[in-house]
C-alpha positions, -999 to +999 in steps of 0.1 A: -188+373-138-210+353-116-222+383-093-254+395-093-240+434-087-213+426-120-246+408-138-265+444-130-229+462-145-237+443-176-270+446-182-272+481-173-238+487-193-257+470-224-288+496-222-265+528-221-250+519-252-280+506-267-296+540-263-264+560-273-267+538-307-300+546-307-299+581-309-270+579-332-277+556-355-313+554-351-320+534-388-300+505-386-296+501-348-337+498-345-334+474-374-305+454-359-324+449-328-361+444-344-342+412-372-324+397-334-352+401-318-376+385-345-349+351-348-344+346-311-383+350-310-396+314-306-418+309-331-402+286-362-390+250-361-365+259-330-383+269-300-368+294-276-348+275-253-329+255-284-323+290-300-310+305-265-286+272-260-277+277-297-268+315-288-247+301-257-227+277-276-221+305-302-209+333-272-184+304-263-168+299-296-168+332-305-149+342-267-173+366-258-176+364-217-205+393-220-222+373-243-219+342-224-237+353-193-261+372-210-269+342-232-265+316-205-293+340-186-314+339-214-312+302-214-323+292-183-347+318-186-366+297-211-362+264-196-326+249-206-310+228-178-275+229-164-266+199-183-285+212-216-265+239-209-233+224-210-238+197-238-243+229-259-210+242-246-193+208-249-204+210-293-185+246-295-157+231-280-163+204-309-166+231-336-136+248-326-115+225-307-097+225-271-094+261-275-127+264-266-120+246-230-109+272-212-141+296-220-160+270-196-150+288-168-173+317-170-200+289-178-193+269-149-190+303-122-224+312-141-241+283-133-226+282-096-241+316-092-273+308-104-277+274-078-272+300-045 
C-alpha cells in the first residue's frame, strides 16, 4: 500500500462494510467488535503497543496485506519502533517459516511511507 490516498481506500473501505454488517447482522457484528475492541484495549498484563506488535506479527503470518497496514498503523500509533516493528515480523517468519519472507514487503513500503 504505502499511500496515504490507498491507506484512506482502506480505511474508508473497512467502515462501509462495517456498517453494512451492522445493519445486517446487528447482534453478533456489535459483539464481534465490542470482545476486539475490549482485548486490543490496553489494560491486562500486555500493554497496547505489545498487543498492536502481537496483531502485526499475526496479519503477517496469516498473509493478510489489509491487516498488515492497518495493524502496522495501529502500532506505531501506540509507540512501537521500526525495529520493534520488525523483530515482531522477523518471530512470524519464525512461526511459519521462509514463507513468511516475502510478506515483508508491504512492512517495509509501510514503514518507508511513514518516514516521508
Amino acid at each position: 500500500m504505502a499511500d496515504d490516498e490507498d491507506d484512506q481506500d482502506l480505511l474508508r473501505s473497512s467502515v462501509e462494510l462495517i456498517q453494512k454488517l451492522r445493519r445486517d447482522l446487528p447482534e453478533p457484528i456489535n459483539a464481534f467488535l465490542n470482545f476486539t475492541q475490549k482485548a486490543k484495549g490496553g489494560q491486562g498484563a500486555l500493554d497496547e503497543k505489545v498487543k498492536n506488535l502481537i496483531l502485526v506479527a499475526l496479519a503477517v503470518n496469516q498473509q493478510c496485506e489489509d491487516c498488515m497496514v492497518m495493524h502496522l498503523h495501529n502500532a506505531v500509533d501506540s509507540g512501537a519502533t521500526r525495529q520493534e516493528i520488525l523483530e515482531a515480523c522477523l518471530l512470524a517468519m519464525v512461526a511459519a517459516g521462509g514463507s513468511k519472507l516475502v510478506q515483508m514487503k508491504t512492512i517495509y513500503a509501510e514503514l518507508e511511507f511513514l518516514q516521508r
